[in-house]
C-alpha positions in Angstrom: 0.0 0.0 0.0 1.3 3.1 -1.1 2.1 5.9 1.4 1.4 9.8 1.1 4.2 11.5 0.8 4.3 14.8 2.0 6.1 18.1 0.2 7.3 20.5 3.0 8.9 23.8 1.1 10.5 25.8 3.7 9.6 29.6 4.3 11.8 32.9 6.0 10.2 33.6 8.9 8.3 36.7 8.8 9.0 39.2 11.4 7.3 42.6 12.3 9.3 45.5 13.9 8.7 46.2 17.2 11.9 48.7 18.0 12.6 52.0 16.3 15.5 54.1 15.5 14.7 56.3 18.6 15.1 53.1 20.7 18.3 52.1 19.3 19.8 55.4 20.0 18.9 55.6 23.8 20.2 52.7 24.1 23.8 54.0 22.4 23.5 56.5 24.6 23.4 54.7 27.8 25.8 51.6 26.5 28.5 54.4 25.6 27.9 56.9 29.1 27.4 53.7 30.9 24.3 55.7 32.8 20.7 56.4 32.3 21.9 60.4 33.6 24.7 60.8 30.8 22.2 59.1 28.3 19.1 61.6 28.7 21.9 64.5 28.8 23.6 63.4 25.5 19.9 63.1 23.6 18.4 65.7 25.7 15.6 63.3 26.3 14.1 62.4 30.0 16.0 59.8 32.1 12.6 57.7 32.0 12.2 57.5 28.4 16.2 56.2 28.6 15.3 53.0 30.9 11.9 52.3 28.9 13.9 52.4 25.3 15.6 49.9 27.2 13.5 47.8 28.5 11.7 47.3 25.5 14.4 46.3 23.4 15.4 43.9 25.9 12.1 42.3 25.7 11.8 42.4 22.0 14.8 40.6 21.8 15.0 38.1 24.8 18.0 39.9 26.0 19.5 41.0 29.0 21.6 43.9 27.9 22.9 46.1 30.7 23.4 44.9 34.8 21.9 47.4 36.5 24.4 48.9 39.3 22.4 50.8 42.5 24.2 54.1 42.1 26.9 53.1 40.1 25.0 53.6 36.9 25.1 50.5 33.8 27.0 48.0 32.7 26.9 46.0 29.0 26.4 42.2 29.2 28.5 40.3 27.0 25.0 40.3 24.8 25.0 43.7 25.4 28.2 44.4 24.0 27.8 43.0 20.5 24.2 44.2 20.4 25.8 47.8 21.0 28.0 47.2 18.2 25.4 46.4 16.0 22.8 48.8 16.9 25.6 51.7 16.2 26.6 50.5 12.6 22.3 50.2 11.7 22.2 53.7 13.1 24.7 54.8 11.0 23.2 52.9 8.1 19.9 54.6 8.9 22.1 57.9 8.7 23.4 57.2 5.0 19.6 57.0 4.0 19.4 60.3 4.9 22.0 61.6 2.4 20.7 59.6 0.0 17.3 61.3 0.2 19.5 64.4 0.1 21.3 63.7 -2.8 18.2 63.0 -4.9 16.3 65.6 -3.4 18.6 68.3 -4.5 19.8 66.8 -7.7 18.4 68.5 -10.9 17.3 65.0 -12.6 14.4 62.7 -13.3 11.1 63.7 -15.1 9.7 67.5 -15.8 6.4 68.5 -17.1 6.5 71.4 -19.1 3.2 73.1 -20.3 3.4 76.0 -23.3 1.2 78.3 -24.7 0.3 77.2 -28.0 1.5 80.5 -29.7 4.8 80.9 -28.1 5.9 77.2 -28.0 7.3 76.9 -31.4 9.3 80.4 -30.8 10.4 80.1 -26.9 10.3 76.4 -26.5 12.6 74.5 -28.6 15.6 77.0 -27.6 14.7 77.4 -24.1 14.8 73.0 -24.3 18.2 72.5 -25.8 20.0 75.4 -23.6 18.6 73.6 -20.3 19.0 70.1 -21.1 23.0 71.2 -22.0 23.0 72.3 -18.2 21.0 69.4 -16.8 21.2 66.0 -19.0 19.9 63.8 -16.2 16.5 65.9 -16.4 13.8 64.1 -18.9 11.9 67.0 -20.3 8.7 66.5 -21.8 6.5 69.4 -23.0 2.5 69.9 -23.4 1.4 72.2 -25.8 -2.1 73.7 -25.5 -4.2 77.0 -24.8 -4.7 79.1 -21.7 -7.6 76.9 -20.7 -6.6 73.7 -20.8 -2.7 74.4 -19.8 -4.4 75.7 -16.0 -7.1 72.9 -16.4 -3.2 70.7 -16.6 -2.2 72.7 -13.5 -5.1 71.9 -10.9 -5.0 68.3 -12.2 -1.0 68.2 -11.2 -0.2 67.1 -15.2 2.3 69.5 -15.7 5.3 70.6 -13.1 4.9 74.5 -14.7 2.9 76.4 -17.7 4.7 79.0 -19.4 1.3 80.7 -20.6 -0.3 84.7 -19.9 -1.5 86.3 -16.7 -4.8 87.5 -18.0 -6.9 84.1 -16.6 -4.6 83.4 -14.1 -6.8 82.3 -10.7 -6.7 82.4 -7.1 -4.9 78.3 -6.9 -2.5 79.2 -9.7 0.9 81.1 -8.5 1.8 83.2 -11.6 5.6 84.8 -12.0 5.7 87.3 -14.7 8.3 87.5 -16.8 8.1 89.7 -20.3 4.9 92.0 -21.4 4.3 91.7 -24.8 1.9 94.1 -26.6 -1.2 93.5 -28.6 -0.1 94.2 -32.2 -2.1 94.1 -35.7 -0.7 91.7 -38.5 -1.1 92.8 -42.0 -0.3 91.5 -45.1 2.9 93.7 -46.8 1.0 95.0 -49.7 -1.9 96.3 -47.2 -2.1 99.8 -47.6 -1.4 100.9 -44.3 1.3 98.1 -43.5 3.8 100.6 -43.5 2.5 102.6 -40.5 4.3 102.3 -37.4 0.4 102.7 -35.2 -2.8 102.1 -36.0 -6.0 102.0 -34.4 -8.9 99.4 -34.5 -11.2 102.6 -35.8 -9.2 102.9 -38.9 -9.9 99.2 -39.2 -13.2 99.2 -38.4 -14.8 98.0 -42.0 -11.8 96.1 -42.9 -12.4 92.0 -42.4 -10.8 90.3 -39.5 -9.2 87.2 -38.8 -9.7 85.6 -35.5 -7.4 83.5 -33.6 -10.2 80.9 -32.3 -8.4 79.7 -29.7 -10.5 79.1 -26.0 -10.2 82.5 -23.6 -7.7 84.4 -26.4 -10.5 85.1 -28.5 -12.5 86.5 -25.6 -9.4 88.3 -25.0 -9.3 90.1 -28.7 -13.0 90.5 -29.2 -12.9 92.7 -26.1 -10.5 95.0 -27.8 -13.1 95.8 -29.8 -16.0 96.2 -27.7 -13.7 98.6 -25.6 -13.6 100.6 -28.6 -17.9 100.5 -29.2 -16.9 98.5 -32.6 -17.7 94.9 -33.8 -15.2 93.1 -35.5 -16.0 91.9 -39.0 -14.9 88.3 -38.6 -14.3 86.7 -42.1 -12.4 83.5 -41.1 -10.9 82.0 -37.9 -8.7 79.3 -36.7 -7.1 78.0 -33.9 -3.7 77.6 -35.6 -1.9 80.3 -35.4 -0.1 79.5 -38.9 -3.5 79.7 -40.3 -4.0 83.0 -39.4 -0.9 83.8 -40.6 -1.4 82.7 -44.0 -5.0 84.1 -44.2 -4.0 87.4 -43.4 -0.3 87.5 -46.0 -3.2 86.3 -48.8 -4.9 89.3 -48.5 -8.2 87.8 -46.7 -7.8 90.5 -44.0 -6.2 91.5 -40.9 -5.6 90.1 -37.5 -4.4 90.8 -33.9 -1.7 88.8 -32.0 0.7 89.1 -29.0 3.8 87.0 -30.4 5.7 87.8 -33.2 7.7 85.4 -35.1 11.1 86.4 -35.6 10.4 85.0 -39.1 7.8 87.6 -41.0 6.9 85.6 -43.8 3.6 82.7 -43.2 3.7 79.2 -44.0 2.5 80.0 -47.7 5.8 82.2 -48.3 4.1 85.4 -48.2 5.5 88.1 -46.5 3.5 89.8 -42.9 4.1 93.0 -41.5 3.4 94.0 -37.8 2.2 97.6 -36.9 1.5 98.3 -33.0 -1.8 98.8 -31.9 -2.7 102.6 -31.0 -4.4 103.4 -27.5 -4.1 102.2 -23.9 -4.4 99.3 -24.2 -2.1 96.9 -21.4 0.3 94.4 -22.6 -0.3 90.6 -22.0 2.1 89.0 -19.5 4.0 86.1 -20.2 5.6 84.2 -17.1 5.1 80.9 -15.3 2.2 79.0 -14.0 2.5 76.6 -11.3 0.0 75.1 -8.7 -0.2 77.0 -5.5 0.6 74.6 -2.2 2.5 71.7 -4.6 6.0 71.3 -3.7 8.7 71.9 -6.5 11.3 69.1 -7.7 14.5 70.5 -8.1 14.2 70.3 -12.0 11.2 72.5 -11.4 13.2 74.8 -10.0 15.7 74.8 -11.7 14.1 75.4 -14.9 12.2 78.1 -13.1 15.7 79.4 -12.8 17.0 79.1 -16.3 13.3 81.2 -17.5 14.0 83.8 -15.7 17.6 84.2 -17.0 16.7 83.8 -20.8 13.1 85.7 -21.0 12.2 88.9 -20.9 10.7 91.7 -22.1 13.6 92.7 -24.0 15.0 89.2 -24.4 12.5 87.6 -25.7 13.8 84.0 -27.7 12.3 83.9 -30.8 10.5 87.4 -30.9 11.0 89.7 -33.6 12.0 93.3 -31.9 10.0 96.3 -33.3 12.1 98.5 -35.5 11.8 102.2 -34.1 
């Protein structure tokens, strides 16, 4: 008759932690003063605490570890001894944690979200990429490109580390750093008749057709401009894409308003664009950094934080054609 055989697979035993750190270093304390007194002096703890750390590792462990001497203070058991030994070398593995947690805390490395206006990315971004990464290679960048709206919607949702974007929807969760003001201009095609005026107004405009830049909160933005001025803009076509615009307006369909100007005054169809400034008091947009009030910055955060400030503004402006005076 055959017999059973039974499969035993050993196992670790599993063991919870019952001491702490805190523990550990009373008990240094005392093993090295040889006193409960010294002990709570050295950690500036109460001599009570020193004799329960104690007696608490010595029951977690089974061991006796000091012979108590009436008024002659502590002395290490032979167990005692190597436990001391031990204890000190995980205390000062428990140390080295600490400046490990240092080291990657402070280092500029490891992942950054990057959010960017839609307009401005292909001008500021691509530069203001390349001359970071040269100073921080550990860093892996990765950038969101998008309008006012949904680069803040990317903010409260913690998506994106920072938002290069403008100030003018900027809420009360949202910390906003300012960092260049650029002003309102009007794009024309070259052979417009009034391209070659350094200001115009929206009244001398008022008939003419308009382009809109269709984008969520900046066409809000440009239709106000008008209504500020008791006029109603005579919008013809519209886009989202700024390019679009672009080539509208340099094919004669009409004229536009933006705040960026491409260094490059020519659209995507070749034909050439002309920017006049846009008469009246009327407040630059503000271009600077978004970030979510409360979240705590990574040192690539902060460090790109760092590199913006030094390479935008309003006069250095990467990408942005100056205005010829």
């Amino acid at each position: 008759m055959a017999r059973a055989v039974g499969i035993f697979t050993p196992q670790a035993p599993s063991y919870a932690m019952r001491f702490t750190l805190r523990q550990l270093a009373y008990f240094v304390a005392a093993g090295e003063t040889g006193s409960v007194t010294l002990a709570s002096e050295r950690v500036s703890i109460s001599q009570p605490s020193i004799s329960a750390a104690i007696s608490q590792l010595e029951a977690e462990f089974g061991l006796q570890l000091f012979i108590r001497h009436h008024a002659q203070g502590l002395s290490l058991t032979p167990a005692g001894q190597r436990f001391l030994q031990a204890a000190k070398a995980l205390l000062q593995q428990a140390d080295s944690l600490h400046d490990v947690a240092h080291e990657v805390a402070s280092a500029v490395a490891g992942p950054l979200q990057i959010g960017s206006f839609r307009t401005l990315s292909p001008l500021l971004i691509p530069g203001l990429c390349s001359g970071f990464l040269e100073l921080y290679p550990r860093v892996r960048l990765n950038v969101t490109e998008g309008d006012e709206a949904s680069l803040l919607a990317n903010l409260r949702r913690a998506e994106i580390n920072l938002a290069l974007t403008y100030s003018i929807h900027v809420t009360n969760e949202i910390d906003f750093e300012p960092l260049a003001q650029l002003p309102t201009y009007i794009l024309l095609a070259t052979d417009h008749p009034l391209a070659g005026r350094r200001f115009l107004s929206l009244q001398e405009l008022a008939d003419e057709p308009f382009i809109l830049l269709n984008m969520p909160l900046s066409q809000d933005y440009f239709r106000s401009l008008f209504t500020r001025e008791g006029l109603t803009p005579n919008v013809v076509a519209q886009s989202d894409l700024p390019e679009t615009v672009r080539s509208y307006v340099a094919s004669g369909f009409g004229f536009s308003l933006m705040t960026s100007r491409p260094l490059n005054k020519s659209a995507l169809n070749g034909l050439p664009l002309a920017y006049v400034r846009l008469k009246g008091d009327n407040a630059p947009m503000t271009l600077g950094m978004a970030t979510l009030k409360g979240l705590k910055k990574t040192s690539a955060t902060l460090a790109f934080e760092q590199y913006c400030r030094e390479a935008i503004s309003t006069d250095k402006l990467p990408g942005v054609a100056p205005w010829e005076d």
